[in-house]
ZAMARGU-4260 file (C-alpha; in steps of 0.2 Angstrom, whole numbers, plus 5000, padded with zeros to 4 digits):
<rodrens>
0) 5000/5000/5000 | 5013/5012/5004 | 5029/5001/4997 | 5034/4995/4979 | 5018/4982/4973
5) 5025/4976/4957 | 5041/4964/4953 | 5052/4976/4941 | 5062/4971/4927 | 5080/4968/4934
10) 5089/4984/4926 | 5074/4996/4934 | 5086/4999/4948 | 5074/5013/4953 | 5060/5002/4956
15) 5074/4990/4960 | 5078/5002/4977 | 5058/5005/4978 | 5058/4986/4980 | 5074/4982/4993
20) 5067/4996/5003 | 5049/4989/5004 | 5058/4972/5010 | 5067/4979/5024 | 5053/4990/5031
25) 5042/4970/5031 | 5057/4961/5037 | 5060/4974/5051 | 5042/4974/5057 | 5044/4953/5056
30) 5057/4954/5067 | 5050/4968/5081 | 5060/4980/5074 | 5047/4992/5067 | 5029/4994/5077
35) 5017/4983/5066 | 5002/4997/5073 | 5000/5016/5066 | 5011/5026/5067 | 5023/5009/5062
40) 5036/5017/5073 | 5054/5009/5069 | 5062/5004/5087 | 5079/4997/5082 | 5089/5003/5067
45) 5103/4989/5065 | 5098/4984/5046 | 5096/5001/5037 | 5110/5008/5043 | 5120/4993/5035
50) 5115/5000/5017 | 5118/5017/5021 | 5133/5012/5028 | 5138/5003/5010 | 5144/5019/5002
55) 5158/5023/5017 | 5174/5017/5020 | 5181/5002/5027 | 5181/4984/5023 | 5161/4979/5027
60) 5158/4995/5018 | 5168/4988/5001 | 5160/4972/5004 | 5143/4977/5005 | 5145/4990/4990
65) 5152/4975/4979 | 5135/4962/4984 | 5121/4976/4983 | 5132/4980/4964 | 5134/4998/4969
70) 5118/5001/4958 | 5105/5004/4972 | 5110/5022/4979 | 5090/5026/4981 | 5087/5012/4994
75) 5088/5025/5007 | 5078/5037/5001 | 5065/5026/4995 | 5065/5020/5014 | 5063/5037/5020
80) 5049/5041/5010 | 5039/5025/5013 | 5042/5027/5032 | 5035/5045/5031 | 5019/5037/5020
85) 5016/5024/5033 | 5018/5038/5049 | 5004/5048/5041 | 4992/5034/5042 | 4990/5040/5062
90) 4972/5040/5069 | 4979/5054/5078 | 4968/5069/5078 | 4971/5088/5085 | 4969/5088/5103
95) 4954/5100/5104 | 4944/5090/5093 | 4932/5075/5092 | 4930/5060/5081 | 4913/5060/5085
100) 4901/5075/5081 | 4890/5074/5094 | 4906/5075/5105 | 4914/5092/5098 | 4922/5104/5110
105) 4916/5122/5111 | 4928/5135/5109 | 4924/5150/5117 | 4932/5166/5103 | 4933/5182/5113
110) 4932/5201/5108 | 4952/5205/5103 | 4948/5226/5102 | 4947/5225/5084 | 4928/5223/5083
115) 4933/5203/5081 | 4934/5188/5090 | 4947/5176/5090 | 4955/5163/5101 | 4972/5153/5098
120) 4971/5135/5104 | 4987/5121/5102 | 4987/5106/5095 | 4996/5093/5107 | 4997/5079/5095
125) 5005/5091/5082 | 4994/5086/5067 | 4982/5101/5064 | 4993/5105/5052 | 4988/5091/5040
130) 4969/5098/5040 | 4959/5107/5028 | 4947/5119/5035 | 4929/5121/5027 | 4923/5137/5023
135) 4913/5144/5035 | 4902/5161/5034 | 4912/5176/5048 | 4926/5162/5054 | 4945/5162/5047
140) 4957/5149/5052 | 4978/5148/5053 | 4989/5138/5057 | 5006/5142/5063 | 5015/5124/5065
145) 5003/5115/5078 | 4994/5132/5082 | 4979/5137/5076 | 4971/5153/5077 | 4952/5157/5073
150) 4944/5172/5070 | 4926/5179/5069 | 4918/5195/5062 | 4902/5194/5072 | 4895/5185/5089
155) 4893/5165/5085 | 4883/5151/5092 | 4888/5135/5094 | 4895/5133/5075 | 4900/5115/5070
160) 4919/5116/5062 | 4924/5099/5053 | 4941/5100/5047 | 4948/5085/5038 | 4965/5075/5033
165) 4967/5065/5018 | 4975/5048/5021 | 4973/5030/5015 | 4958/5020/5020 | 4959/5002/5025
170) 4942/4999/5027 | 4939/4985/5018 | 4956/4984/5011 | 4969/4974/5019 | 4986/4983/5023
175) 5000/4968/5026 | 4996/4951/5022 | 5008/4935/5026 | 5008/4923/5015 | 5023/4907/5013
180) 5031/4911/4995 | 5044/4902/4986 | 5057/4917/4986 | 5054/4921/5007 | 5040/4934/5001
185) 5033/4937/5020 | 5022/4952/5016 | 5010/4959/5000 | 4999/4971/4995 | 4984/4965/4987
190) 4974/4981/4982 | 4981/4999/4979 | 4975/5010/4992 | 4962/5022/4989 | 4959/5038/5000
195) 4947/5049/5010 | 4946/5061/5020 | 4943/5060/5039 | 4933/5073/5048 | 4935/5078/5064
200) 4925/5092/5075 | 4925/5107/5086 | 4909/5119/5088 | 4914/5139/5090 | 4906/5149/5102
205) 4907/5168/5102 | 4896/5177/5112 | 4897/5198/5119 | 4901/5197/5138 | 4888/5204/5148
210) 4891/5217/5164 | 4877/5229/5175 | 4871/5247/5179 | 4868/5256/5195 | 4861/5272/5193
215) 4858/5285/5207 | 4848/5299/5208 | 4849/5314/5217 | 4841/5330/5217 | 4844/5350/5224
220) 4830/5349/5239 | 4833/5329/5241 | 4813/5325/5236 | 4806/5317/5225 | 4817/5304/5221
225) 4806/5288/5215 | 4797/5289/5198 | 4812/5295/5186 | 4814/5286/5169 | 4829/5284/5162
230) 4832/5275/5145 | 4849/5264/5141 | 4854/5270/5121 | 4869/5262/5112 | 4870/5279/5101
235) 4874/5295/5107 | 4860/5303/5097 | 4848/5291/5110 | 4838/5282/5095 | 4841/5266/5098
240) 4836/5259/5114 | 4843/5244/5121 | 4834/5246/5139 | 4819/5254/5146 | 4814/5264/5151
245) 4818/5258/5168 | 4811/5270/5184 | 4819/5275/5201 | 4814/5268/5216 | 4810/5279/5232
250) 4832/5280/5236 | 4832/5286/5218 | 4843/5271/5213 | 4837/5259/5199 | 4849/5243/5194
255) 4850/5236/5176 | 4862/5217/5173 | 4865/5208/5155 | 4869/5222/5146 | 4881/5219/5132
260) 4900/5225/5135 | 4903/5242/5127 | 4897/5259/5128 | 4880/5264/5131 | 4872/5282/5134
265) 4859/5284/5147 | 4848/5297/5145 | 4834/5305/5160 | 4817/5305/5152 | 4806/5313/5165
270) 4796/5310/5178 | 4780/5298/5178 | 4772/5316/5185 | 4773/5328/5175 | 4770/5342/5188
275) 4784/5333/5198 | 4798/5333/5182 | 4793/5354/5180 | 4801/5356/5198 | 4817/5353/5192
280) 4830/5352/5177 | 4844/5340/5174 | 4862/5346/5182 | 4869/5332/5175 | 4875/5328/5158
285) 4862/5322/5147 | 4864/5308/5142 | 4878/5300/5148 | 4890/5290/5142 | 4895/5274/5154
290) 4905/5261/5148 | 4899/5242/5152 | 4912/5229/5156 | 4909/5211/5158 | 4904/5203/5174
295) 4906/5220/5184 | 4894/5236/5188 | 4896/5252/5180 | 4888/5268/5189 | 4881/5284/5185
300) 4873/5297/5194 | 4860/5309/5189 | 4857/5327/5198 | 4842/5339/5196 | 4843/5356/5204
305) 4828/5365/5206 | 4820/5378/5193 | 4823/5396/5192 | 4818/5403/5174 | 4818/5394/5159
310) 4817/5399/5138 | 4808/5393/5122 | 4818/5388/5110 | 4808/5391/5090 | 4810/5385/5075
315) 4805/5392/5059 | 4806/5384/5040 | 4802/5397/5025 | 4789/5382/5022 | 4781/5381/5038
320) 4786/5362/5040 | 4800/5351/5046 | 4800/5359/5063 | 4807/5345/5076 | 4823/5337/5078
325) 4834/5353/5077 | 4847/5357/5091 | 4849/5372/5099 | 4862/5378/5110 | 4863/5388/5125
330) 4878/5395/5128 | 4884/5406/5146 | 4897/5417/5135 | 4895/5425/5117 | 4908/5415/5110
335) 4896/5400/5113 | 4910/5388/5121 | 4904/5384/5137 | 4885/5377/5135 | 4874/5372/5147
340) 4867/5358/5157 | 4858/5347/5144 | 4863/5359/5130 | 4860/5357/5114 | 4840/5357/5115
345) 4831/5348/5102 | 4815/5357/5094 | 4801/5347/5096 | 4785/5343/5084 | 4778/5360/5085
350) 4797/5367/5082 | 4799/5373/5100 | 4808/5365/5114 | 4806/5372/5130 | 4821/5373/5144
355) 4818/5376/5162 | 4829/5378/5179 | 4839/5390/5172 | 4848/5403/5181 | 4845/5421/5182
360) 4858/5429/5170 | 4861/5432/5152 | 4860/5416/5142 | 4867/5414/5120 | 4857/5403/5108
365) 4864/5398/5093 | 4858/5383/5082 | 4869/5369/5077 | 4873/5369/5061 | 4867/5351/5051
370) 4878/5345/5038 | 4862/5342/5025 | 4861/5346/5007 | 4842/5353/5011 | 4844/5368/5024
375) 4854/5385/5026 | 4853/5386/5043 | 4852/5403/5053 | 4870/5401/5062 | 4868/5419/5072
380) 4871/5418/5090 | 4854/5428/5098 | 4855/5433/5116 | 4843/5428/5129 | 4838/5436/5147
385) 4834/5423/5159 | 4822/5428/5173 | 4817/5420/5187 | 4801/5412/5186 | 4796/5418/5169
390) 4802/5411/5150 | 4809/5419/5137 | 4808/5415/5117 | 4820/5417/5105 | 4816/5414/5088
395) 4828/5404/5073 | 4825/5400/5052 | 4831/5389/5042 | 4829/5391/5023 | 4825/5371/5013
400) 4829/5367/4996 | 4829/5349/4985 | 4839/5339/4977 | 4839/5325/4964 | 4841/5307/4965
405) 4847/5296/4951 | 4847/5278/4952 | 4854/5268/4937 | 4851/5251/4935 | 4853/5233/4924
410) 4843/5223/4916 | 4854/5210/4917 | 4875/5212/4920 | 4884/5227/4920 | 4894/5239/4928
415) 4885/5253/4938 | 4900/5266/4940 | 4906/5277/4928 | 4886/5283/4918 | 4884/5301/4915
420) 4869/5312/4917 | 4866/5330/4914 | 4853/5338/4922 | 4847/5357/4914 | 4833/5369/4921
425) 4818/5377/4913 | 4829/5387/4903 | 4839/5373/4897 | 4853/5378/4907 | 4864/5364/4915
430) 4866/5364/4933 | 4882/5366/4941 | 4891/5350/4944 | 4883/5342/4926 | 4888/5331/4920
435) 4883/5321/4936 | 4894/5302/4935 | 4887/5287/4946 | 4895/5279/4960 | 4899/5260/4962
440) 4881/5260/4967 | 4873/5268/4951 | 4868/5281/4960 | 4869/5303/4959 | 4864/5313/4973
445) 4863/5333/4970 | 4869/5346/4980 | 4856/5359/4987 | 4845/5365/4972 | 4831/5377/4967
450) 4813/5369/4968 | 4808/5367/4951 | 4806/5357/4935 | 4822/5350/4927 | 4825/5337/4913
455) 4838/5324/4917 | 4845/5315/4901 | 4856/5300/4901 | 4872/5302/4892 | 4875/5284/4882
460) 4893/5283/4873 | 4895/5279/4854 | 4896/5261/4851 | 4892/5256/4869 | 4886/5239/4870
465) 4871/5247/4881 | 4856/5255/4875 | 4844/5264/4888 | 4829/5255/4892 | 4820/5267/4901
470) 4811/5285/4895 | 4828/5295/4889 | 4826/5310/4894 | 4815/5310/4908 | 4807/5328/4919
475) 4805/5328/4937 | 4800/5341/4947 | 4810/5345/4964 | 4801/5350/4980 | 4808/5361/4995
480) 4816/5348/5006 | 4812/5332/4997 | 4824/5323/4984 | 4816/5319/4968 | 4818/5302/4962
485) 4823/5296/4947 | 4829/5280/4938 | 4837/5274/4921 | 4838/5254/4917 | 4849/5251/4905
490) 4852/5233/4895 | 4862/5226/4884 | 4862/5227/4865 | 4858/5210/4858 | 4869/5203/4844
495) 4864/5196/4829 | 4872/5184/4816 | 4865/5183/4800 | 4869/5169/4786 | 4864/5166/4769
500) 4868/5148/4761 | 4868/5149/4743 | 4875/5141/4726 | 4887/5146/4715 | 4871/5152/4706
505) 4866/5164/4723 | 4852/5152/4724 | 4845/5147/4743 | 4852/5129/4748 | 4841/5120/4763
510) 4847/5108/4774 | 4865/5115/4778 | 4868/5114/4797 | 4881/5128/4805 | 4885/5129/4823
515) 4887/5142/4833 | 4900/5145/4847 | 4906/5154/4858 | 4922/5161/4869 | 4929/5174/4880
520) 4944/5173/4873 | 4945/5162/4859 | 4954/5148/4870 | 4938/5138/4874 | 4922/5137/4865
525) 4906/5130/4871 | 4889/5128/4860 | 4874/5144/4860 | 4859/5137/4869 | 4841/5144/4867
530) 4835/5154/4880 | 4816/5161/4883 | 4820/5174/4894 | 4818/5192/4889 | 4837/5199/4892
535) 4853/5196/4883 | 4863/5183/4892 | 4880/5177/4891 | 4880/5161/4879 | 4865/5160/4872
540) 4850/5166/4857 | 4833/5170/4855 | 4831/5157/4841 | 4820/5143/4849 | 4826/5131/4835
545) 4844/5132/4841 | 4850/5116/4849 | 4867/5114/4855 | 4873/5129/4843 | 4865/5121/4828
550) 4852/5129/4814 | 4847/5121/4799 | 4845/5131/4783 | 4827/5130/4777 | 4819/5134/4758
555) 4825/5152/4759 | 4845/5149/4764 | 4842/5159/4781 | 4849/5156/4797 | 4851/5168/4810
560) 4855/5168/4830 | 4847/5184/4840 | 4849/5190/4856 | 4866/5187/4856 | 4880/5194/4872
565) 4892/5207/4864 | 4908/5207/4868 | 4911/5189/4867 | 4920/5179/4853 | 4909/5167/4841
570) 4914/5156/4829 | 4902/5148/4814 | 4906/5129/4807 | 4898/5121/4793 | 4892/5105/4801
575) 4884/5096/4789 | 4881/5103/4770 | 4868/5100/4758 | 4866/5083/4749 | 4877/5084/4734
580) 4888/5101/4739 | 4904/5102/4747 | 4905/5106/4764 | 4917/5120/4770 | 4933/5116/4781
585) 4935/5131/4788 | 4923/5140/4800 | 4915/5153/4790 | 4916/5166/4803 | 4926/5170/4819
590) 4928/5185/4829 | 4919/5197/4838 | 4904/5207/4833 | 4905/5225/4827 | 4901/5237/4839
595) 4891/5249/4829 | 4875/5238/4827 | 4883/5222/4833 | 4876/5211/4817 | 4888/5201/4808
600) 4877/5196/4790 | 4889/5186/4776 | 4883/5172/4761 | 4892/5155/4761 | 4892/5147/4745
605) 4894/5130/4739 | 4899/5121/4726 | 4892/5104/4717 | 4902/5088/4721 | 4907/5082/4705
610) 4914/5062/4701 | 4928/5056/4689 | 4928/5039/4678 | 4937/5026/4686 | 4953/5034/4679
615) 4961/5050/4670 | 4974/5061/4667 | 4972/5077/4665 | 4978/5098/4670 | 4975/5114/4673
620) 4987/5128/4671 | 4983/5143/4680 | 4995/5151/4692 | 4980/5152/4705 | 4963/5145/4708
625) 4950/5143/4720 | 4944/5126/4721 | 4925/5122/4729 | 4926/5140/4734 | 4938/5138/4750
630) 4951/5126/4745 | 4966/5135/4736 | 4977/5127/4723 | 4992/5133/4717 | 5001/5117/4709
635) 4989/5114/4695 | 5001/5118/4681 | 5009/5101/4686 | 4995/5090/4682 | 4981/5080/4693
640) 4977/5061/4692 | 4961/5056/4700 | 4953/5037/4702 | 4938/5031/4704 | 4929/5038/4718
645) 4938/5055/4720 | 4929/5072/4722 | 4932/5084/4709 | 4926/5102/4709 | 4924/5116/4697
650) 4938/5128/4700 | 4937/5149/4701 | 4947/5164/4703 | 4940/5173/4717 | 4934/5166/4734
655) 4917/5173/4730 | 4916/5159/4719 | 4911/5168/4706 | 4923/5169/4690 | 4924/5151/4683
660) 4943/5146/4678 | 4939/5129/4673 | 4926/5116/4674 | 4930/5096/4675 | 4917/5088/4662
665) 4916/5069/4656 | 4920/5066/4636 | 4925/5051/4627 | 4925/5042/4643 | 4936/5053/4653
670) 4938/5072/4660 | 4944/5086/4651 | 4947/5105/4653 | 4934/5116/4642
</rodrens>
C-alpha cells in the first residue's frame, strides 16, 4: 500500500531500490524492529544503517558496496519516503477536537479590540497541520506549525467546524498480508489504496460578555426621588434603545444586569408626574456615556437642581414644516463655548423646545449647524435674558431646498459606476456640477438646488454595447426639502448573426447545418443554447430552433442567431452541408461582433460535388485558383490524376466563387478541361 507492489524488470534499479526498501521495512516489522500498529514506529535501526553504511569506508563498507552492485543508491531514500507514508496513516487527531460529532468541544472566541473575536488554541498531537478547513460564513482559520488561530467577524453560536485529513483508507482493504512464497516473500499488497478524507470536529462559540448598571439619583432639595425614567441608548444621538425605560425607586437608585459589553448612553426621560419633572432640570449631563464591562457594575449618577427661569427655544422653515429634531444651544458666554446643562435642546414637533431651571443671567442661543444638502441654517448667535420664574423666546429660520436622485440600473449584468447624466433647468441651462457620474452603486445625489422642474437626460457613449431601456430624457419636478427620484435601466444590446447559404448560382440551399460558438477569449468554445428569457445573456439566442449551437437552413438559405451577448467571441462551422455540395473546412466566421449595430450578415456558398471515371489524366494551368470555393490550389500547372471515387470540383478565381477558371466535364470516357 505504501511500498513498491509490482516485481520490476532487473535493470529498473529505481524500482529495483523501491523494492529492497519495501523488504526491509516487512522484514523489520517481522522481526520487532518496526511497530506493526500506526504510526509503524521503527524501534531498532541495526539493518538500514548497513545500506547506508555501504557507500563509506572500510572493509564491510567495500563488501557490501560490491553484493548490493553499487547500483541501488535510492534504497535509502526510498526507505525514508515509505516510512513517512506509513507515519501519516496515524488515527491521531488535534487535541481540541472529536471524532465524533455529537462529542465536539466548544471553543469560546473572545472580543480581541478590533471589533473581532478570535482565540488561539494548540494542537498537542502536532497534526492540525495536516487539516483542511471548510469554509465557513464570519470564521478564518491559521495555522502556525501545531497552532491554530480562529477568528470571527460577528458573535457566533455554537457553529460546528469539521476540518479534515486525507489519508489511506483500509476499510475493507487489507494493509499487510503473510503469506509462505517460494522466494521468502513474508508480506504483500493485494489492492492499491484508495483515500478519504477524515473529519473531525470542534463547535465555535462567540458570544458579547455581559456586565450591569447602578444608577443614582439625586436632586437640589433631596425630594422626590422615585418615579424617574431613564432610558439605556447604544447611540449618542439616544435612538436606539437597548433598555427601558427603567424607573427609580423611592432612594432614587434603579439597577439594570445583561447588558452587552461596550458603551452605552443613558439618557433622563422625565418623571412619571409631569407636575413633579417641571420642579426641576437635569444638572447632569444628558445623556451620559458609561462604559459596560463584563461581569462588573458600572455607575452613574444623575442630579436635578431646582427651577429658576427657563426659555423657548423656535423653530421656523420658509415652508412652515420640518420643525422638530433641530438642536439648539445655549451657551453662558458670546463666543458659545461653554453650554449648558443638557445643552444642545432639540425642537420638538411643533418646532419649539422648552428649557427650564435656568439661572437668572444672560444666556446665547445659537443653532447647530446640520451637515444636510436641504437647509441653510440661521448660524447667528441671539441673546437671551433669563428671569426668574418667567420664560423667554427666541426665535431661529432655516431656509429648505431639494435635490435629485438618480438611480441607474441593469437589466441583466453590468457595471453601475462610471454613467453620466446631465441635468438642465427650465431654461435649458445645466446645473452646476453636470455632468453628474454614478457611483459604484449607480447612483447621483445633488447638491442643494432650486425647487423646480428640470429634465435629466442619460448620456449613452457611441458604440456602447448598452442601450437605455427606460424613457431618455426624463422631467422631474424637485420640491423644497424632498429629493426627487429618478431611475434609468439600461440593458444590453443584443447581437445578431445573420447567414445566407447559397449556390454558386446565389440560389438558397436547405438543409445546411452551421453551429454556433462561443468564447471569452477564443481559448475555449462551448455551443449557443436557446433561452426564453427576455434579456441578453452570456452564451445563448433567442432562436428557439437552436439546439446545441445548431440551425438548419430551410427553403430560403436563412439562418440567424438573435439576442446574442456582445463582447464575446463566436465562431460559425459548417456542420453538415447540403446533399450533393461540398461542405466547407474552415469556420466561415470567427471574431467578435462589430460594435456599431453588433450584426455580423455574410453568404456562404457552395459548390456541386462532382465524380471522375474510374481513371484520367488530365491539368490545369493557371497560376491560382479557387477550388470548391475555399480550397486554394496553386500546383495545377503540374498535372492532377484522380481514380475512381475522388471528388472533383469546378475551380474559380475569386473566393466569392464567382469567376469560373475551369470546369471538369466527362467526354470520350474521361475528364477534360473546356
Amino acid at each position: 500500500m505504501y511500498g513498491q507492489r509490482t516485481l520490476p524488470q532487473s535493470a529498473s534499479y529505481e524500482l529495483l531500490s523501491n523494492m529492497v526498501a519495501t523488504q526491509i521495512i516487512v522484514w523489520e516489522i517481522a522481526i520487532g524492529w518496526r511497530n506493526a500498529t500506526p504510526p509503524y514506529a521503527q524501534t531498532n535501526d541495526a539493518f538500514i544503517r548497513r545500506f547506508e553504511n555501504a557507500y563509506g569506508k572500510g572493509p564491510e563498507a567495500t563488501s557490501m558496496y560490491i553484493s548490493i552492485g553499487g547500483r541501488l543508491k535510492n534504497v535509502i531514500s526510498a526507505y525514508n519516503q515509505i516510512s513517512a507514508n506509513m507515519a501519516a496513516h496515524s488515527d491521531a487527531i488535534p487535541s481540541f477536537t472529536s471524532a465524533a460529532q455529537n462529542a465536539a468541544p466548544t471553543i469560546d472566541l473572545k472580543p480581541n479590540g478590533n471589533g473581532q473575536y478570535s482565540a488561539v488554541v494548540t494542537d498537542s498531537n502536532r497534526v492540525i497541520s495536516g487539516y483542511s478547513f471548510p469554509r465557513v460564513d464570519g470564521l478564518t482559520f491559521s495555522t502556525n506549525g501545531n497552532v491554530l488561530t480562529i477568528t470571527s467577524d460577528r458573535p457566533l453560536d455554537n457553529v460546528l467546524v469539521a476540518p479534515t485529513r486525507n489519508r489511506v483508507n483500509t476499510q475493507g482493504h487489507p494493509f499487510f498480508v503473510w503469506y509462505n512464497g517460494s522466494y521468502q516473500v513474508m508480506l504483500g499488497s493485494q489492492a492499491d489504496p484508495s483515500y478519504e478524507d477524515l473529519p473531525v470536529y470542534f463547535r465555535v462559540r462567540a458570544v458579547n460578555p455581559t456586565g450591569s448598571l447602578k444608577l443614582v439619583k439625586t436632586t437640589e432639595d433631596g425630594k422626590n426621588l422615585s418615579g424617574w425614567k431613564f432610558g439605556i441608548y447604544s447611540d449618542s444621538g439616544c435612538t436606539n434603545l437597548v433598555s427601558g425605560p427603567q424607573t427609580t425607586d423611592s432612594t432614587g437608585a434603579l439597577s439594570v444586569s445583561n447588558l452587552t459589553a461596550g458603551t452605552v448612553y443613558v439618557k433622563e426621560l422625565g418623571h412619571t408626574d409631569a407636575s413633579v419633572a417641571a420642579l426641576y432640570t437635569c444638572d447632569s449631563a444628558n445623556p451620559q456615556k458609561v462604559t459596560i464591562t463584563a461581569g462588573a457594575t458600572a455607575t452613574v449618577n444623575f442630579h436635578n437642581r431646582l427651577n429658576t427661569g427657563g426659555v423657548k427655544l423656535v423653530k421656523e422653515t420658509n415652508t412652515g414644516k420640518n420643525l422638530d429634531g433641530w438642536q439648539i444651544g445655549l451657551y453662558t458666554d458670546a463666543a458659545c463655548t461653554k453650554p449648558v446643562s443638557g445643552s444642545p435642546f432639540t425642537t420638538g414637533a411643533d418646532g419649539s423646545v422648552t428649557v427650564s431651571d435656568l439661572s437668572v443671567g444672560t444666556l446665547y442661543a445659537k443653532e447647530i449647524e446640520v451637515d444636510d444638502p436641504y437647509w441653510v441654517c440661521d448660524t447667528s448667535v441671539k441673546t437671551v435674558n433669563i428671569t426668574a420664574g418667567q420664560t423667554a423666546t427666541v426665535s431661529f429660520c432655516n431656509m429648505q431646498y431639494g435635490k435629485i436622485q438618480i438611480q441607474k440600473a441593469m437589466e441583466t449584468v453590468g457595471s453601475l459606476t462610471g454613467w453620466q447624466f446631465r441635468i438642465t433647468d427650465s431654461s435649458d441651462t445645466e446645473i452646476p456640477g453636470s455632468p453628474f457620474t454614478t457611483d459604484e452603486t449607480g447612483l447621483i445625489l445633488t447638491g442643494k438646488i432650486q425647487p423646480g422642474e428640470y429634465k435629466v437626460e442619460e448620456l449613452i457613449p457611441e458604440n456602447s454595447l448598452y442601450s437605455c431601456t427606460s424613457e431618455n430624457p426624463q422631467t422631474v419636478t424637485v420640491k423644497a426639502g424632498e429629493t426627487a427620484g429618478v431611475s434609468f435601466t439600461n440593458a444590453l444590446r443584443p447581437g445578431r448573426i445573420l447567414i445566407e447559404k447559397v449556390d454558386i448560382r446565389g440560389e438558397p440551399l436547405a438543409d445546411a447545418k452551421f453551429l454556433l460558438e462561443w468564447s471569452k477569449d477564443g481559448s475555449l468554445w462551448w455551443p449557443v443554447e436557446y433561452t426564453d428569457a427576455e434579456t441578453v445573456r452570456e452564451g445563448f439566442c433567442f432562436n428557439a430552433k437552436c439546439v446545441n449551437g445548431t440551425l438548419t437552413s430551410g427553403k430560403d438559405g436563412l439562418l440567424e442567431w438573435t439576442g446574442l451577448h456582445p463582447g464575446l467571441m463566436y465562431r460559425v462551422t459548417e456542420l453538415e452541408a447540403p446533399k450533393g455540395y461540398s461542405l466547407l473546412t474552415e469556420p466561415a466566421f470567427e471574431g467578435i461582433l462589430p460594435a456599431d449595430n453588433l450584426t455580423v450578415s455574410f453568404r456562404v456558398v457552395n459548390c456541386e460535388i462532382f465524380k471522375l471515371p474510374e481513371t484520367g489524366v488530365t491539368s490545369i494551368t493557371s497560376e491560382s485558383t479557387y477550388l470548391s470555393c475555399y480550397t486554394f490550389v496553386d500546383t495545377l500547372s503540374k498535372g492532377l490524376s484522380y481514380n475512381k471515387g475522388d471528388v472533383v470540383l469546378e475551380f474559380f478565381t475569386d473566393a466569392a466563387c464567382m469567376d469560373s477558371v475551369a470546369k471538369w466535364t466527362e467526354a470520350d470516357g474521361k475528364f477534360t478541361v473546356p
